[in-house]
C-alpha positions as CSV (number, residue, x, y, z in Angstrom):
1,X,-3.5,36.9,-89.3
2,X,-5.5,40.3,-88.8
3,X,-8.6,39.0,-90.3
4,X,-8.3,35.8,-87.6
5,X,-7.8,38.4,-85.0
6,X,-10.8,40.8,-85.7
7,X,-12.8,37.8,-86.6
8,X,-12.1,37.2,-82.7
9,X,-12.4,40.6,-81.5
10,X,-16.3,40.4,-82.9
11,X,-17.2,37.1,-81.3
12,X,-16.1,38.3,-78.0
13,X,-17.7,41.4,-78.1
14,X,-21.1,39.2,-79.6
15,X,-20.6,37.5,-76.4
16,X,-20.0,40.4,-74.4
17,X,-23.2,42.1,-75.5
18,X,-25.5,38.9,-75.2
19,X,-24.4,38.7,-71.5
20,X,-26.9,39.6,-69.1
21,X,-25.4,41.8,-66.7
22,X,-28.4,42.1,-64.6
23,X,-27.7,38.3,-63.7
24,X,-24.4,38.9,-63.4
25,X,-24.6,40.8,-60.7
26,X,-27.3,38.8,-59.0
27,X,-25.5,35.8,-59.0
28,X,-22.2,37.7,-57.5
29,X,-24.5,38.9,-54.5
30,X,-25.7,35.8,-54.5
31,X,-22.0,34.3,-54.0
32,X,-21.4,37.1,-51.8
33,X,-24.7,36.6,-49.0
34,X,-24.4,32.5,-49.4
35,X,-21.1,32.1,-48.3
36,X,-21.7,34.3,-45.6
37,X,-24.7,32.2,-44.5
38,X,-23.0,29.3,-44.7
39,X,-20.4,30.0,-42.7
40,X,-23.1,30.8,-40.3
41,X,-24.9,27.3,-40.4
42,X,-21.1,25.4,-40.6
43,X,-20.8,26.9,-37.0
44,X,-23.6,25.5,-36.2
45,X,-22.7,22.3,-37.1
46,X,-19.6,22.3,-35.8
47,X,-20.4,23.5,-32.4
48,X,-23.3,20.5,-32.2
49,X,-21.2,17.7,-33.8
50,X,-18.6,18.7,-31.4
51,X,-20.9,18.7,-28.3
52,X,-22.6,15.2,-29.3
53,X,-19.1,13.7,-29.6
54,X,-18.5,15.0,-25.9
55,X,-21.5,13.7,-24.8
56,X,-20.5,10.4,-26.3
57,X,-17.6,9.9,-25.1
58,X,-18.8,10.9,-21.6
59,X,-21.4,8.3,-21.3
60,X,-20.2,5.6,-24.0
61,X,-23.3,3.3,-23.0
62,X,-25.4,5.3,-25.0
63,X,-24.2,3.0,-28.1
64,X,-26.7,1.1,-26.6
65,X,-29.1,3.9,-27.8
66,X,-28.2,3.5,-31.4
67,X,-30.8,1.3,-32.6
68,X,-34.0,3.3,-30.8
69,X,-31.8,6.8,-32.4
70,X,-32.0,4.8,-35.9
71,X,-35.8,4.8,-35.5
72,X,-35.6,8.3,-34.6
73,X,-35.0,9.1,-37.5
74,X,-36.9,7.2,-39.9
75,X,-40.1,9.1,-37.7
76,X,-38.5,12.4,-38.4
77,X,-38.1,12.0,-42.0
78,X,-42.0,10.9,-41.8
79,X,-42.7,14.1,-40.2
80,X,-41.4,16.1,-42.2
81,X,-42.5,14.7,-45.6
82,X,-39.4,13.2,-46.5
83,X,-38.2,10.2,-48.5
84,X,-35.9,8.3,-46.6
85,X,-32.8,7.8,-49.4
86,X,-30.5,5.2,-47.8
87,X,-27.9,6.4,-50.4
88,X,-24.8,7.1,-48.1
89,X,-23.0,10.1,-48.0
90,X,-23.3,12.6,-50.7
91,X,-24.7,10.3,-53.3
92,X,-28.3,11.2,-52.7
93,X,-28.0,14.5,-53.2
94,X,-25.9,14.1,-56.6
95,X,-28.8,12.1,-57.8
96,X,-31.5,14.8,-57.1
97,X,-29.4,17.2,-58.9
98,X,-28.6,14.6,-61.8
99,X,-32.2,14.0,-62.3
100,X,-33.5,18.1,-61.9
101,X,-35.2,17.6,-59.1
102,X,-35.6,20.6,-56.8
103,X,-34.1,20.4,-53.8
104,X,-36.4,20.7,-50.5
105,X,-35.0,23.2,-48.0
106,X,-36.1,20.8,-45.3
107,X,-33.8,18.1,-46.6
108,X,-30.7,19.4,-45.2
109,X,-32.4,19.6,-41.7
110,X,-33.2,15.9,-41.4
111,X,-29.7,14.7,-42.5
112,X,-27.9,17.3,-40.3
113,X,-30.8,16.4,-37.6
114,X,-29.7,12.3,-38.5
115,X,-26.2,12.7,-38.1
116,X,-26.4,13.9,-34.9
117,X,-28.2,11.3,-33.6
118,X,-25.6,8.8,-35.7
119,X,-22.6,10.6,-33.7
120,X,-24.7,10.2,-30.4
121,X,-24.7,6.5,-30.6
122,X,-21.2,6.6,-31.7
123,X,-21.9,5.4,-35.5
124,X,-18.3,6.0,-37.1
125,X,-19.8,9.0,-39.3
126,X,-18.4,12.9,-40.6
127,X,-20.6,15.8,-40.6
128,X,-19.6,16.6,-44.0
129,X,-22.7,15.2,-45.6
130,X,-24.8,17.5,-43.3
131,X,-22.4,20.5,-44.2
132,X,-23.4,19.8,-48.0
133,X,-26.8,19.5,-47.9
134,X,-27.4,22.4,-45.3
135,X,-25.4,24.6,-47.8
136,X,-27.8,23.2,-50.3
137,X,-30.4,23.9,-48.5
138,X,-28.8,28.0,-48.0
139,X,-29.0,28.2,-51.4
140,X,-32.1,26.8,-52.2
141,X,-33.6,29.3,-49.6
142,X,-31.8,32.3,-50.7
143,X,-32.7,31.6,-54.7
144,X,-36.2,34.1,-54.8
145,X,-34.8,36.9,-53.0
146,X,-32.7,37.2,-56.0
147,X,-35.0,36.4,-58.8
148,X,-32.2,34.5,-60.5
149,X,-33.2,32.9,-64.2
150,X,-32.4,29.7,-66.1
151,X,-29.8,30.2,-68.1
152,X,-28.8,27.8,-71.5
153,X,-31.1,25.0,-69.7
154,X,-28.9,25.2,-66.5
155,X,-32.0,25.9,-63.8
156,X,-31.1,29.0,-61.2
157,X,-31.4,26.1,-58.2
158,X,-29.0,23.7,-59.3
159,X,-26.3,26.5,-59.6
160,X,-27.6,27.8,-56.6
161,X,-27.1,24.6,-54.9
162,X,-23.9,23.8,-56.0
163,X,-22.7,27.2,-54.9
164,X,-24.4,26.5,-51.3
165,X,-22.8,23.2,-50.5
166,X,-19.4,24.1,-51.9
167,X,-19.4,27.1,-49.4
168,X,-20.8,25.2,-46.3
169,X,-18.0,21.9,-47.3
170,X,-15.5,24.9,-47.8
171,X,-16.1,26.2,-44.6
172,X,-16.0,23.1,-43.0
173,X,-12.5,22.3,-43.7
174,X,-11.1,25.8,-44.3
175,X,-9.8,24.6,-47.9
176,X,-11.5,26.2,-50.5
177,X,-9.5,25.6,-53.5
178,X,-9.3,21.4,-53.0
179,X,-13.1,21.8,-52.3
180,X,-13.8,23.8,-55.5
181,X,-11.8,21.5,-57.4
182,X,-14.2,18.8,-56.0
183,X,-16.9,20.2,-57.7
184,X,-15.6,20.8,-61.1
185,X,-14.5,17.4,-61.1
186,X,-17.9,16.0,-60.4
187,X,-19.1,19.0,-62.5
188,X,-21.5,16.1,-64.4
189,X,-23.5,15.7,-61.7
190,X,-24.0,19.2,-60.7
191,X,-24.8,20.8,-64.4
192,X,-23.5,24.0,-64.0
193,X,-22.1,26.5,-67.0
194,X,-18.3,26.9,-66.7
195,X,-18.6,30.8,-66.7
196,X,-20.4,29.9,-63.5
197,X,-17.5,28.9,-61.2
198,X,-16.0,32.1,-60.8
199,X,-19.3,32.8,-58.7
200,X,-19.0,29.4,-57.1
201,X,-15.5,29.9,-56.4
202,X,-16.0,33.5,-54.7
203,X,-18.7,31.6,-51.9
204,X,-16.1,28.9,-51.7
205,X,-13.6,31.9,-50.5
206,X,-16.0,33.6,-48.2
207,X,-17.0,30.3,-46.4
208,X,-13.8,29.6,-45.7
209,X,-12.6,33.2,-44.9
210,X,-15.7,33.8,-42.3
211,X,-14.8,30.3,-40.7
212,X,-10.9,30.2,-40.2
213,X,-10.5,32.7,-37.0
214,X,-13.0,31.1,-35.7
215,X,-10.5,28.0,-35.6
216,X,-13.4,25.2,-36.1
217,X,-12.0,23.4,-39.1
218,X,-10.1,20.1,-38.7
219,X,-6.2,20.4,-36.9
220,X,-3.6,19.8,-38.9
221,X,0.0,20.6,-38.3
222,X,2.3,22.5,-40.8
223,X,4.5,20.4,-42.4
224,X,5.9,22.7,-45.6
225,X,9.0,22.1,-47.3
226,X,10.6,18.5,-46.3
227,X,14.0,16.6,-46.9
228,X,13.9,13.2,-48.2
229,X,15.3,10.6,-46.5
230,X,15.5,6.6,-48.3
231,X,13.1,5.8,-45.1
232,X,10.4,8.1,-46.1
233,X,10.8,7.4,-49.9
234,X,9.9,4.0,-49.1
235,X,7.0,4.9,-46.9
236,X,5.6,6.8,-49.5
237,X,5.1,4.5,-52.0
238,X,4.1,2.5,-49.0
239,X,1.4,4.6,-48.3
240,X,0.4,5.2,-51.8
241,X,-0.3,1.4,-52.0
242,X,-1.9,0.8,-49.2
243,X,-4.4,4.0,-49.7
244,X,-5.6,2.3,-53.2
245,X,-6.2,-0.9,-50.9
246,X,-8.2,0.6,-48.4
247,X,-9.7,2.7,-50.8
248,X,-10.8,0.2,-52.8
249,X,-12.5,-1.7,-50.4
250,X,-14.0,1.0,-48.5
251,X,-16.0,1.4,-52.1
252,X,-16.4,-2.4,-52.9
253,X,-17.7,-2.7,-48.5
254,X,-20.0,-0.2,-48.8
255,X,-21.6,-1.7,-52.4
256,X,-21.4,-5.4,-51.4
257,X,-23.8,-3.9,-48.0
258,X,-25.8,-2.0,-50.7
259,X,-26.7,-5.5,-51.9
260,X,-28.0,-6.5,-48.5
261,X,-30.0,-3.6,-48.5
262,X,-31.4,-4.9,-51.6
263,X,-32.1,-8.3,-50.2
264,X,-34.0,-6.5,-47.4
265,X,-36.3,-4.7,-49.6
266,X,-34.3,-1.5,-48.7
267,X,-36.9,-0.7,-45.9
268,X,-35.7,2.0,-43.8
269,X,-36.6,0.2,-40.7
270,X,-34.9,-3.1,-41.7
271,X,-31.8,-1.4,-42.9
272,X,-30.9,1.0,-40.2
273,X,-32.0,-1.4,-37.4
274,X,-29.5,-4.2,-38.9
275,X,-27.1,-1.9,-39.3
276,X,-27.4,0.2,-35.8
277,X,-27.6,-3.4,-34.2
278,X,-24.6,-4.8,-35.5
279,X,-22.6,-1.2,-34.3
280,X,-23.5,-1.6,-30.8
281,X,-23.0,-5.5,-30.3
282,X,-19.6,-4.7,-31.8
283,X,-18.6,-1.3,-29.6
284,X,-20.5,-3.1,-26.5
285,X,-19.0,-6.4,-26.9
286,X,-15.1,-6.1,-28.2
287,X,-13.1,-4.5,-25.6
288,X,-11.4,-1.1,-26.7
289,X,-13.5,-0.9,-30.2
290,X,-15.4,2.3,-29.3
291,X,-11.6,4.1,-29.0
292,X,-12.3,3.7,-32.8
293,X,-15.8,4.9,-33.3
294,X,-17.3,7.9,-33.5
295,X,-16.0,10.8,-35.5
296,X,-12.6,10.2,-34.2
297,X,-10.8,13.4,-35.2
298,X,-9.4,13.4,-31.7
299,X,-7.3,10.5,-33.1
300,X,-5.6,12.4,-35.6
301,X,-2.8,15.1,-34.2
302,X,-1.5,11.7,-31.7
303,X,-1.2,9.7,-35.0
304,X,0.8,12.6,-36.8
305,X,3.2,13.3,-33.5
306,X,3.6,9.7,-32.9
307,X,4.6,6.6,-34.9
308,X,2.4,3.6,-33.4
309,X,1.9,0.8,-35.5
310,X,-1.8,-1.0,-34.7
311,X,-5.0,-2.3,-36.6
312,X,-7.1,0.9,-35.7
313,X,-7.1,2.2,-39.0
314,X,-8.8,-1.1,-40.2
315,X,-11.2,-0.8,-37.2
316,X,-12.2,2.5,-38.0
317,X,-12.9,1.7,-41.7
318,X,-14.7,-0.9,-41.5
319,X,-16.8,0.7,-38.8
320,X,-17.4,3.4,-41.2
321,X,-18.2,0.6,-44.2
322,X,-20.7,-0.8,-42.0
323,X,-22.1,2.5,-40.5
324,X,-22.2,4.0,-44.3
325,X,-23.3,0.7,-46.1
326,X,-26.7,0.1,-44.2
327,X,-27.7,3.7,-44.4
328,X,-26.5,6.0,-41.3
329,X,-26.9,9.5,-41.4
330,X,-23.4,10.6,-41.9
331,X,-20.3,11.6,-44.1
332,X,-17.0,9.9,-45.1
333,X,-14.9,12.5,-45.5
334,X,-13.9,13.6,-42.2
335,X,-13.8,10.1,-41.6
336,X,-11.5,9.0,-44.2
337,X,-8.9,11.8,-42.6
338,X,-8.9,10.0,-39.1
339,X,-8.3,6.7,-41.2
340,X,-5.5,8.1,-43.2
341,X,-3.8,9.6,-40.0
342,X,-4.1,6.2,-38.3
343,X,-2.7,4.7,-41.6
344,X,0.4,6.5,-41.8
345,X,1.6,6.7,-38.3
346,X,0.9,2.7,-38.5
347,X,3.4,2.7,-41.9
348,X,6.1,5.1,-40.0
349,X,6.2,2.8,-37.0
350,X,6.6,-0.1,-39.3
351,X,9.4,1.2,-41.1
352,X,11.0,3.9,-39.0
353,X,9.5,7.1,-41.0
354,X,8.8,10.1,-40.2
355,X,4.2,9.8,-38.9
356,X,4.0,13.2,-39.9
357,X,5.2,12.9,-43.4
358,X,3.5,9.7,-44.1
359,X,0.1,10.7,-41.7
360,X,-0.7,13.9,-43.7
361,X,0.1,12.0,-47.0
362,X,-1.9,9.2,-46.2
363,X,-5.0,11.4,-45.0
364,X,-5.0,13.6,-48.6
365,X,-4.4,10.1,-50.9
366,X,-7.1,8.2,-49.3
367,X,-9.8,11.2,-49.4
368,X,-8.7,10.9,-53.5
369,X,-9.4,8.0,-53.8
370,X,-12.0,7.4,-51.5
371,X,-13.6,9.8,-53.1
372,X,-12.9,9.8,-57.0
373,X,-11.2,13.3,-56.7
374,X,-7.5,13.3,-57.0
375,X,-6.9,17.0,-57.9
376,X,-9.0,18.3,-55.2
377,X,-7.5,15.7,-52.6
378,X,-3.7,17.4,-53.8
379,X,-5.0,20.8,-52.9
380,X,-6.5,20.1,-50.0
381,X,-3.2,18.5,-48.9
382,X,-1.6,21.8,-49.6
383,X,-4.2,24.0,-48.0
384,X,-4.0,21.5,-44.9
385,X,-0.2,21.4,-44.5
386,X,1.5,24.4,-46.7
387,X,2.3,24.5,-50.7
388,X,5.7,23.8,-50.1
389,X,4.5,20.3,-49.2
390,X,3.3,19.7,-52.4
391,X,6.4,18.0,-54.3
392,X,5.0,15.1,-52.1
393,X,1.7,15.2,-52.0
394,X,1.0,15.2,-56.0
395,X,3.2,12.2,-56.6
396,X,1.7,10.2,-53.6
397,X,-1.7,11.3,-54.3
398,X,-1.3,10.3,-58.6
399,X,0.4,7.2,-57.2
400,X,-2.3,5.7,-54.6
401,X,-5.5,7.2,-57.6
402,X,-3.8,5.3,-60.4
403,X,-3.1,2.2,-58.4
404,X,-7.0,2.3,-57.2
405,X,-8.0,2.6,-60.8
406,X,-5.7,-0.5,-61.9
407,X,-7.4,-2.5,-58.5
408,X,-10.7,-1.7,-60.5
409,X,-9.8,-3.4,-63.8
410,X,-9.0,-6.2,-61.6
411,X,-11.6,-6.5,-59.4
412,X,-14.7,-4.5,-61.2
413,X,-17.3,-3.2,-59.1
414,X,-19.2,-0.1,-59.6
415,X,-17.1,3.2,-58.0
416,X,-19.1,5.3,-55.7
417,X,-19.9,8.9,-56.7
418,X,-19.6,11.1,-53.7
């Protein structure tokens, strides 16, 4: 027993003196100026997405506009040297880290600069994809000042990356525990060393710290400890079932419209125009559709105060399916919040539960599911609506990611990696 001890005594202390300290304290200051600077470019984004959405809805004609915006973009990408990557959401940016490829600071300009012209022709769209890749692009930026090395064949930009979007996302929605759970469970994709995170984790903290008294993060109400009633046991597993069903075909949407893209020779031009077109004869021609489209977040605290059963959730998804699945600048994961309010308080007008209880539920399930990240969808739903909430959001949460995964074995198609 001695002998097993001091046999682990010596390898920590090998450890310990192999360490490079000088890194070490690089990659903390690192942490330390990134999530500061990220906080800095979330408020930009905040205050822009939130003034476009005003605009919007002041002059909701200018869906009209969505198609010329659409080619907007494609000429900015071309100006600035870009590929255009109809990949939606976050997956193009997991596939430039997934294949080493360093990531161009100008990048996160173009698809914050494309979702804003996405959310001004009211394309049902988040701005967390532009909070990701302008952290990315923070880190990226910030990586020579600190003269930070490869380390084990993990490159200084990829961790410096990860540690750039996680504080930007963090700061975003004022969660920074669900959103650093979001990256160790895509962890893959991102290649960075587990004695890493701690660093990643500390930017995560800051982000969110610098961001919260400035109160632009999503509302949510506090909900904390609840009583259950047979009503809103029955909702829940409601709303666990019907978040793997939406969840499932938000994925299996968005791939089948990858497949057009394909049949179109997934030419920018073709893609976005077919895609921006079909948005605006749908918000210009169906009466009350654009109540559904945009970012919608203004949606959300009505939903949670007040049970009203109606078809906007489906509206609003499949919006975002469309929006997402020819190539829009844009995020789901905002998105799939408004959804999951509009869910719930549809379920609790059905069956005479409580929209709160079921609305916050169904928001945290469906971003699990929708995005392949149960844990970090649990502690989001903690950090959104207290810990003393979480007896039912981790049941809910386990219920509506298992189901999903079952719906997969059913009906295959390739899951989306956010």
């Amino acid at each position: 027993m001695g002998s097993a001890i001091r046999q682990k005594t010596a390898q920590l202390q090998g450890r310990m003196a192999r360490y490079d300290w000088v890194q070490g304290r690089r990659r903390l200051a690192f942490a330390l100026v990134c999530g500061l600077l990220c906080g800095l470019a979330n408020i930009v984004l905040c205050r822009s997405v939130s003034w476009i959405g005003e605009l919007w809805r002041a002059f909701p004609w200018m869906s009209a506009l969505l198609p010329a915006l659409g080619l907007l973009e494609i000429a900015l990408y071309r100006a600035l040297r870009l590929p255009m990557n109809l990949t939606p959401g976050f997956d193009g940016l997991i596939n430039s880290m997934k294949s080493r490829r360093r990531f161009p600071v100008r990048e996160g300009i173009a698809v914050f600069l494309g979702t804003l012209t996405s959310l001004a022709g009211g394309a049902s769209v988040g701005p967390d994809s532009a909070s990701k890749h302008l952290g990315a692009s923070v880190g990226t930026l910030l990586l020579p000042w600190f003269s930070l090395e490869e380390d084990d064949g993990e490159p200084a930009w990829a961790w410096a990356c990860a540690c750039g979007l996680t504080a930007c996302f963090s700061a975003l929605l004022c969660a920074p525990l669900g959103v650093f759970a979001y990256l160790v469970e895509h962890l893959h994709a991102h290649r960075i060393a587990l004695r890493h995170l701690p660093t990643v984790l500390l930017s995560c903290l800051i982000g969110a710290a610098f961001a919260r008294p400035l109160d632009l993060q999503i509302a949510t109400p506090f909900v904390g400890v609840q009583g259950a009633t047979p009503v809103d046991l029955w909702a829940v597993c409601l709303v666990a079932v019907a978040c793997a069903v939406a969840g499932a075909c938000f994925g299996a949407g968005v791939r089948c419209l990858e497949r057009v893209r394909d049949k179109l020779g997934r030419s920018p031009a073709k893609c976005l125009l077919t895609g921006a077109v079909l948005v605006t004869l749908a918000l210009l021609l169906i009466p009350k559709l654009a109540t559904w489209a945009g970012l919608g977040t203004q949606l959300m605290m009505p939903a949670l105060a007040h049970a009203e059963p109606s078809w906007g959730f489906a509206y609003k998804l499949l919006l975002t399916i469309v929006c997402l699945g020819f190539g829009l600048r844009g995020g789901e994961v905002t998105v799939m919040f408004v959804v999951g309010a509009l869910l719930g308080s549809s379920i609790a007008g059905l069956l005479g539960a409580s929209p709160l209880i079921c609305g916050a539920l169904a928001m945290v399930a469906l971003y699990g599911v929708a995005l392949d990240s149960p844990i970090s969808g649990m502690l989001i739903g903690c950090e959104f609506f207290g810990w003393g909430f979480a007896p039912w959001i981790v049941p809910c949460v386990a219920a509506a990611y298992g189901l999903r995964r079952g719906i997969g074995r059913l009906f295959p198609f390739r899951p989306r990696t956010l």
